[in-house]
PDB file of N, CA, C and O in Angstrom, chain B, residues numbered from 101:
ATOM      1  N   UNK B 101     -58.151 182.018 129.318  1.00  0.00           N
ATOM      2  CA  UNK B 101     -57.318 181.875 128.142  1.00  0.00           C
ATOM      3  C   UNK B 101     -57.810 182.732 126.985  1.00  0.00           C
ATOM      4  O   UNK B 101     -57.060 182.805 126.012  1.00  0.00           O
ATOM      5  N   UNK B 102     -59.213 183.534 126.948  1.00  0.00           N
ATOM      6  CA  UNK B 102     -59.905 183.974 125.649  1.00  0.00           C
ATOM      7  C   UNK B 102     -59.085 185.030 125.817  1.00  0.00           C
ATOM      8  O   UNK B 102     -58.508 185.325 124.771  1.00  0.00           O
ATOM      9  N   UNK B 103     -58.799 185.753 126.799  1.00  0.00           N
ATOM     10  CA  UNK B 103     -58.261 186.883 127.448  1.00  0.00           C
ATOM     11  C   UNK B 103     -57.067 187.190 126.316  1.00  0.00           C
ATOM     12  O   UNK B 103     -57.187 188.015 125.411  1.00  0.00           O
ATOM     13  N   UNK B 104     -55.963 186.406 126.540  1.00  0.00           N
ATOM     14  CA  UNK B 104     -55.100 186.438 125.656  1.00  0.00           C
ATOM     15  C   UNK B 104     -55.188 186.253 123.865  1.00  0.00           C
ATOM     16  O   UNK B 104     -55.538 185.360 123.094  1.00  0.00           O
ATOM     17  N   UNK B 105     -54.702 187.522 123.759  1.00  0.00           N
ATOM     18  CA  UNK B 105     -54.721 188.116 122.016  1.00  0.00           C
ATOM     19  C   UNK B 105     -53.845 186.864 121.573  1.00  0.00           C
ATOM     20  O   UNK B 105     -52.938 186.200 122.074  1.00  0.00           O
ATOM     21  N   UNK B 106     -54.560 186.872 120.398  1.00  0.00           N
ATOM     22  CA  UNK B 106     -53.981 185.866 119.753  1.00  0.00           C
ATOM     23  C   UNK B 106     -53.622 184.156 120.268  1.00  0.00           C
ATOM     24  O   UNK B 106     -52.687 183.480 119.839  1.00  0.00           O
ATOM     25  N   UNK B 107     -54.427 183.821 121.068  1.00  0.00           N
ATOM     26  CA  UNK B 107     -54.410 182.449 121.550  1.00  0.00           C
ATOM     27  C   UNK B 107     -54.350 181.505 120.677  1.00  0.00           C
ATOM     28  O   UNK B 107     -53.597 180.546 120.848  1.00  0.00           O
ATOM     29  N   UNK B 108     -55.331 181.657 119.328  1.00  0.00           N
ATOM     30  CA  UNK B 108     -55.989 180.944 118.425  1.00  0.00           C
ATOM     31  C   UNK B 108     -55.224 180.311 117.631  1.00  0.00           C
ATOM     32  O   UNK B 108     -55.470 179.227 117.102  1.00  0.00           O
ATOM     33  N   UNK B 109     -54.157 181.033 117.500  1.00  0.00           N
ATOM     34  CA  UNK B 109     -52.879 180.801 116.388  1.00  0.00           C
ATOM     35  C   UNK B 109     -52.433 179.352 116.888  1.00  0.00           C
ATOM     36  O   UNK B 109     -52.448 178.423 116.081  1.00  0.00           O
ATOM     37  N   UNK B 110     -52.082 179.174 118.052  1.00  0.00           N
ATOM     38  CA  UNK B 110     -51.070 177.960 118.724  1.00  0.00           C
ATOM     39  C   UNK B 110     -51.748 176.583 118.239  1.00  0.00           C
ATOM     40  O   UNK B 110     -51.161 175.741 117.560  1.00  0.00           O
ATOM     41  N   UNK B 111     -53.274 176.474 118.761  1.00  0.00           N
ATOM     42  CA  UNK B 111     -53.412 175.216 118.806  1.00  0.00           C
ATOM     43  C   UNK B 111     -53.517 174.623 117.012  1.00  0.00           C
ATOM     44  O   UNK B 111     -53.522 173.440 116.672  1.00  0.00           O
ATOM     45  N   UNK B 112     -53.596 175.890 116.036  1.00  0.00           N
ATOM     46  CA  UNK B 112     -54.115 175.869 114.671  1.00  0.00           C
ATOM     47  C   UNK B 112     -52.161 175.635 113.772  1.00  0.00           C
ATOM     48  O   UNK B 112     -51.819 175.169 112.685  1.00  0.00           O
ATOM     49  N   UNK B 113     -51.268 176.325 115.102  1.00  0.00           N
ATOM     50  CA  UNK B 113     -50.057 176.005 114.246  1.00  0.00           C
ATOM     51  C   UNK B 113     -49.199 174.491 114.693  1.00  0.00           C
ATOM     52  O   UNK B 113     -48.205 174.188 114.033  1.00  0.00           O
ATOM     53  N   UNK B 114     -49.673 173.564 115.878  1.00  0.00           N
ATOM     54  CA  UNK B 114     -49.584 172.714 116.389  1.00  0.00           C
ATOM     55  C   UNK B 114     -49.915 171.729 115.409  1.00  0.00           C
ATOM     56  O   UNK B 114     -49.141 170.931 114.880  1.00  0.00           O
ATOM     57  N   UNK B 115     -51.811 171.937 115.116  1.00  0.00           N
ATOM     58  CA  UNK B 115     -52.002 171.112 114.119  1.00  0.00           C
ATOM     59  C   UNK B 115     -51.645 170.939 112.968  1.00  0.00           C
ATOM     60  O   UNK B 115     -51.741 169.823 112.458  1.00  0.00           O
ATOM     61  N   UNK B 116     -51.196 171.902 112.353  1.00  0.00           N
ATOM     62  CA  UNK B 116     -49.851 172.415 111.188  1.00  0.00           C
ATOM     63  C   UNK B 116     -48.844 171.344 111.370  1.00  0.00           C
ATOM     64  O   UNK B 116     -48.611 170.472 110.533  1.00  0.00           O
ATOM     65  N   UNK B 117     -48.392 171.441 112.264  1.00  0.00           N
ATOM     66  CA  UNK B 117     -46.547 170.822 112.262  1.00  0.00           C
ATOM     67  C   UNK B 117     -47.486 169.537 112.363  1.00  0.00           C
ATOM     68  O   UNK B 117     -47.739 169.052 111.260  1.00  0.00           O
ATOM     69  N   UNK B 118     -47.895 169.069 113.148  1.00  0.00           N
ATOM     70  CA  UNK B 118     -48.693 167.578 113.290  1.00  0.00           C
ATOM     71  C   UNK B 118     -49.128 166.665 112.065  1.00  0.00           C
ATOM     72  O   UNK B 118     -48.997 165.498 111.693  1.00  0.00           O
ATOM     73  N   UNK B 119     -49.662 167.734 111.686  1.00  0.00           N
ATOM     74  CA  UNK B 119     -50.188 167.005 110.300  1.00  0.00           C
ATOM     75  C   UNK B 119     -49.391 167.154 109.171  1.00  0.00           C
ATOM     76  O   UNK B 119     -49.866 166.594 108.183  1.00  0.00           O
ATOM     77  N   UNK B 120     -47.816 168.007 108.909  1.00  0.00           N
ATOM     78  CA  UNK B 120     -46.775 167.742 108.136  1.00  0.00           C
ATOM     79  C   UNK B 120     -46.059 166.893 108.523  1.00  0.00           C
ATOM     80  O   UNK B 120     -45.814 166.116 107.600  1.00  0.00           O
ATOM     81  N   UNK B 121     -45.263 166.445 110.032  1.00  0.00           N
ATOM     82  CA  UNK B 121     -44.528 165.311 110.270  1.00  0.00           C
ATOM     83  C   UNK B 121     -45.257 164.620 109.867  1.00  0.00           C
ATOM     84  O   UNK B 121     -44.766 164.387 108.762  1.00  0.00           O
ATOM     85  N   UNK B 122     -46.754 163.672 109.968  1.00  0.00           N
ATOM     86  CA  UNK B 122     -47.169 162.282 109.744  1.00  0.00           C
ATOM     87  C   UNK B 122     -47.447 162.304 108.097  1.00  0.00           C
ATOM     88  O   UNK B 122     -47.273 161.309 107.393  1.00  0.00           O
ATOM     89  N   UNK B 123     -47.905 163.584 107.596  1.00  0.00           N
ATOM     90  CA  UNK B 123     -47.398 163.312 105.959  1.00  0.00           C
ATOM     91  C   UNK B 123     -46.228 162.878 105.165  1.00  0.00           C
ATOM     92  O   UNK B 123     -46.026 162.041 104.285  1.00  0.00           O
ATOM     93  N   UNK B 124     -45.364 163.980 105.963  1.00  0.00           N
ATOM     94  CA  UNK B 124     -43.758 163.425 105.004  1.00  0.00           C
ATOM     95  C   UNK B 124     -43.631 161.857 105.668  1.00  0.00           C
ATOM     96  O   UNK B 124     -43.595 160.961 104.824  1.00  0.00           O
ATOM     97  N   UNK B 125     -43.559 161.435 107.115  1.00  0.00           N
ATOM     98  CA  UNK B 125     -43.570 160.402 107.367  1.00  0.00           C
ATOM     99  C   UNK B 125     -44.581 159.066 106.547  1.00  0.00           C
ATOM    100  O   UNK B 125     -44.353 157.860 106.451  1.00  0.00           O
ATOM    101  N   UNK B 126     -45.316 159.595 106.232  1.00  0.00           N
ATOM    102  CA  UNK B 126     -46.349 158.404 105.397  1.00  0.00           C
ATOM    103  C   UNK B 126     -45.254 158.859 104.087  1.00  0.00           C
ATOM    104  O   UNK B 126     -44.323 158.058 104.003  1.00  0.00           O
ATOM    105  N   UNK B 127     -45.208 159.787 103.246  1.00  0.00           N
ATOM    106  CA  UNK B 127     -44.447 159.977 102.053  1.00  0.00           C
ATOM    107  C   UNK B 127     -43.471 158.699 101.952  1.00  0.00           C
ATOM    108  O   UNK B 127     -43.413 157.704 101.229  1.00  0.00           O
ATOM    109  N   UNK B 128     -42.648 159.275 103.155  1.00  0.00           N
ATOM    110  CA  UNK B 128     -41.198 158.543 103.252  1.00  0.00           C
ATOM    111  C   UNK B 128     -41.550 156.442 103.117  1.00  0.00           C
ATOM    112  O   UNK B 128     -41.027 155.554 102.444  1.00  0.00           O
ATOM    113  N   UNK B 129     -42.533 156.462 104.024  1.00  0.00           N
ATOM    114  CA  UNK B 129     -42.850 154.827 104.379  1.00  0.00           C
ATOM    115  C   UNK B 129     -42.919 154.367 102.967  1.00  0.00           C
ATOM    116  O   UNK B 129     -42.106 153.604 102.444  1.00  0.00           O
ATOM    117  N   UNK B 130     -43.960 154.897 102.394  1.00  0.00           N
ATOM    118  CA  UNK B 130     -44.613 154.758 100.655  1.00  0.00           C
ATOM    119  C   UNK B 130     -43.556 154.979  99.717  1.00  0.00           C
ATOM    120  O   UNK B 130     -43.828 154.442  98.643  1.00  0.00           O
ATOM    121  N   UNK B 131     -42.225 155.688  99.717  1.00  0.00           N
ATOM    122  CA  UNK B 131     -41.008 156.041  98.826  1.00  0.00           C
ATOM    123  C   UNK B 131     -40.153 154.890  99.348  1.00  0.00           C
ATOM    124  O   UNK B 131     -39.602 154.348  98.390  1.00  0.00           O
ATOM    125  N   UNK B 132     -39.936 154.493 100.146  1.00  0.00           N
ATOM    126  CA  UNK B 132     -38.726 153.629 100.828  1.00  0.00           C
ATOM    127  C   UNK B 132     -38.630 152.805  99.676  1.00  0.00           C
ATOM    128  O   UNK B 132     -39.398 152.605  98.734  1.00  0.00           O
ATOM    129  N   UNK B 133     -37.154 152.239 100.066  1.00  0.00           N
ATOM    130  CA  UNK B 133     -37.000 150.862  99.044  1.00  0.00           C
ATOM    131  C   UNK B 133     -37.092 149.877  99.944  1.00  0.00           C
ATOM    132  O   UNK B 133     -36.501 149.762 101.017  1.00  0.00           O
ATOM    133  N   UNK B 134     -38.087 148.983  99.294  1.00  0.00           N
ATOM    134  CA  UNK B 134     -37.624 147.380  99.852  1.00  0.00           C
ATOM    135  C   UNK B 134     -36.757 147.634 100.437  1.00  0.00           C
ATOM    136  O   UNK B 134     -36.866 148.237 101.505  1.00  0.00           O
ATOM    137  N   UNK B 135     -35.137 147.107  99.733  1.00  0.00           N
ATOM    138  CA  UNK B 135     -34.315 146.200 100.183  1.00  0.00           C
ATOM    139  C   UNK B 135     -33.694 147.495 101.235  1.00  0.00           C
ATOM    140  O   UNK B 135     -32.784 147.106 101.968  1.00  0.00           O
ATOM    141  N   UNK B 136     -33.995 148.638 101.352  1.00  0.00           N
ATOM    142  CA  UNK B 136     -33.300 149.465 102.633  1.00  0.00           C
ATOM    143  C   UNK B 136     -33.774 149.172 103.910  1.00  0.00           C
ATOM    144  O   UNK B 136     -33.101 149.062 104.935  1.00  0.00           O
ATOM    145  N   UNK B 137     -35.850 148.970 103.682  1.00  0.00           N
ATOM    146  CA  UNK B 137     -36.399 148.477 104.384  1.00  0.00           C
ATOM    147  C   UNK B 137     -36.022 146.893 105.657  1.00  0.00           C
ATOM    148  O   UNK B 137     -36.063 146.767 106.881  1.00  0.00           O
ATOM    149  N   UNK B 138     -35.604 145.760 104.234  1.00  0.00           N
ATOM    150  CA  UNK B 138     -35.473 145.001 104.761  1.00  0.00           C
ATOM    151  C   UNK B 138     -33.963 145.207 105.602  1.00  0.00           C
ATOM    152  O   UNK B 138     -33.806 145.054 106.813  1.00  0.00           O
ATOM    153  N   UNK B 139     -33.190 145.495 104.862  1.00  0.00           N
ATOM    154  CA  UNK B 139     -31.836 146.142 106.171  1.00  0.00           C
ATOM    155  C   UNK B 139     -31.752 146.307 107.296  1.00  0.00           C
ATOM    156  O   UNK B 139     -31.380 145.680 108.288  1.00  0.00           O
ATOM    157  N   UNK B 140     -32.286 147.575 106.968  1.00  0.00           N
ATOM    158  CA  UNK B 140     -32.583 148.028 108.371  1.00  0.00           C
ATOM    159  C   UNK B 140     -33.361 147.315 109.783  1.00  0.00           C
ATOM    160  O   UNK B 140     -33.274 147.683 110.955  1.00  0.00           O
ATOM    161  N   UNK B 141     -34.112 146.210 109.218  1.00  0.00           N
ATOM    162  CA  UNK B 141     -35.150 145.342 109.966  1.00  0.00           C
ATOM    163  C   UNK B 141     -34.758 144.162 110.343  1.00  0.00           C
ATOM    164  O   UNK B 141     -35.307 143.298 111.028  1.00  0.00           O
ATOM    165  N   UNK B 142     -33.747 144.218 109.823  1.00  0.00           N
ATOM    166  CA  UNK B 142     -32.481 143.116 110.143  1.00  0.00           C
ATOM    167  C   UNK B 142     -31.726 143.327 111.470  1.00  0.00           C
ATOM    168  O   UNK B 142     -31.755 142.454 112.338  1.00  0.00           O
ATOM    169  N   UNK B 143     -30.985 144.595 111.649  1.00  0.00           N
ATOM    170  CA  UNK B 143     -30.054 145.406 112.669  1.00  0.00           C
ATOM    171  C   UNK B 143     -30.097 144.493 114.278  1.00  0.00           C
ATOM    172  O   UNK B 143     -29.266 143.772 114.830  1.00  0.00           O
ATOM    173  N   UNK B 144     -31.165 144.839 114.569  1.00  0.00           N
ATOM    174  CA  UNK B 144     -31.356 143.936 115.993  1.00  0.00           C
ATOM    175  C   UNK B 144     -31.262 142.606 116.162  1.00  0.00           C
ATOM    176  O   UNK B 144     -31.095 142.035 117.239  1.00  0.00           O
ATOM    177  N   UNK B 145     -31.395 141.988 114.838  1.00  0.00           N
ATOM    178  CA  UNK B 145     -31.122 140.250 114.904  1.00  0.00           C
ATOM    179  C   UNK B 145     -29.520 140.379 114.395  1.00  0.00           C
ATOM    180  O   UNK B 145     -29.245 139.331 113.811  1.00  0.00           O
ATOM    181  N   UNK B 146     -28.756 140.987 114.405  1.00  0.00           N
ATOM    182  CA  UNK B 146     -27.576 140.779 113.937  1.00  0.00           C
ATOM    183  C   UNK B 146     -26.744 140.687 114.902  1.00  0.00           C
ATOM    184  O   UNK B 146     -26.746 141.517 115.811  1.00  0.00           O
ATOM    185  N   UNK B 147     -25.762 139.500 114.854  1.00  0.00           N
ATOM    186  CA  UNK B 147     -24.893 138.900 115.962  1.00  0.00           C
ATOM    187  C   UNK B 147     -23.194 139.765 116.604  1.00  0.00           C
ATOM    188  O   UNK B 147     -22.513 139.865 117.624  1.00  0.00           O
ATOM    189  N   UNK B 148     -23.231 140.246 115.044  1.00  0.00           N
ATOM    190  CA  UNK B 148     -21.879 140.952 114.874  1.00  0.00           C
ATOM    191  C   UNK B 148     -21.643 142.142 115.336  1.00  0.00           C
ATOM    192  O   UNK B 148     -20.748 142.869 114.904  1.00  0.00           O
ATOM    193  N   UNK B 149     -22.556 142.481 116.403  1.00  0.00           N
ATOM    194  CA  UNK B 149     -22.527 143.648 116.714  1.00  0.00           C
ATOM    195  C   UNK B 149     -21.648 143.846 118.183  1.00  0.00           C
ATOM    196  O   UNK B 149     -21.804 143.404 119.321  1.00  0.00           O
ATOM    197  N   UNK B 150     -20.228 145.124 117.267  1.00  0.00           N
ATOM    198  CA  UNK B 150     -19.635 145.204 118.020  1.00  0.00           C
ATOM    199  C   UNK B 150     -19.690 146.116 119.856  1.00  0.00           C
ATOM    200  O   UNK B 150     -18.789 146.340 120.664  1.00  0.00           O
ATOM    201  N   UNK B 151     -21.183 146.415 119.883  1.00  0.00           N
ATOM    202  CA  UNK B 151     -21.199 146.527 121.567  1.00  0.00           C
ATOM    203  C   UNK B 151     -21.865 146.050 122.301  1.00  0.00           C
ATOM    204  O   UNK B 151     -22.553 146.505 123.215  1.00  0.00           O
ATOM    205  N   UNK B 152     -21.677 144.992 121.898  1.00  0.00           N
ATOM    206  CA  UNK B 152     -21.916 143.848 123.051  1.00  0.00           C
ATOM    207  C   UNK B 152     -21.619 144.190 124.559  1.00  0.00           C
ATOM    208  O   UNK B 152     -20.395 144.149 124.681  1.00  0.00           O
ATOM    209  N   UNK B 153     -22.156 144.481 125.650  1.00  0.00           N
ATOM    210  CA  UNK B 153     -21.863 144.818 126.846  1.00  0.00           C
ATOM    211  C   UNK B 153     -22.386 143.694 127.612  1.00  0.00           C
ATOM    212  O   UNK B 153     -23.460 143.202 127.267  1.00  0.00           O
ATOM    213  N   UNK B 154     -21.690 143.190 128.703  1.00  0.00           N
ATOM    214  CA  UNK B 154     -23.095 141.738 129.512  1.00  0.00           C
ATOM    215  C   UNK B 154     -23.169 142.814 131.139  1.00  0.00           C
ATOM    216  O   UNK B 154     -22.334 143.408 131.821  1.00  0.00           O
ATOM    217  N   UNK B 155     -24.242 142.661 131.177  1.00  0.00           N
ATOM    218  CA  UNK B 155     -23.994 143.275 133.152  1.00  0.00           C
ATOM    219  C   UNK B 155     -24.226 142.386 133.522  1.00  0.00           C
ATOM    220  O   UNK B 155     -24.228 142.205 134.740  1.00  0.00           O
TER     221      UNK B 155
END
């Protein structure tokens, strides 16, 4: 693998994108509102949901 020019870049731009998704993602957790929070955390206990399928 040393062989190949420029190898070095990949694993250094990997950790790049890696460590910007879990930032904006922590951003976002820490910005949220409550009550969107609680909403959304609701969804799966909600009865009214129209696709109901039974197999």
């Amino acid at each position: 693998m040393e062989s190949i020019e420029g190898i070095a870049t990949y694993p250094m731009i990997s950790l790049l994108i890696f460590f910007v998704f879990f930032a904006l993602l922590f951003w976002w957790v820490l910005t949220a509102r409550k009550e969107y929070i609680n909403e959304v955390s609701q969804i799966p206990l909600e009865d009214n949901n129209q696709n109901n399928h039974v197999l």
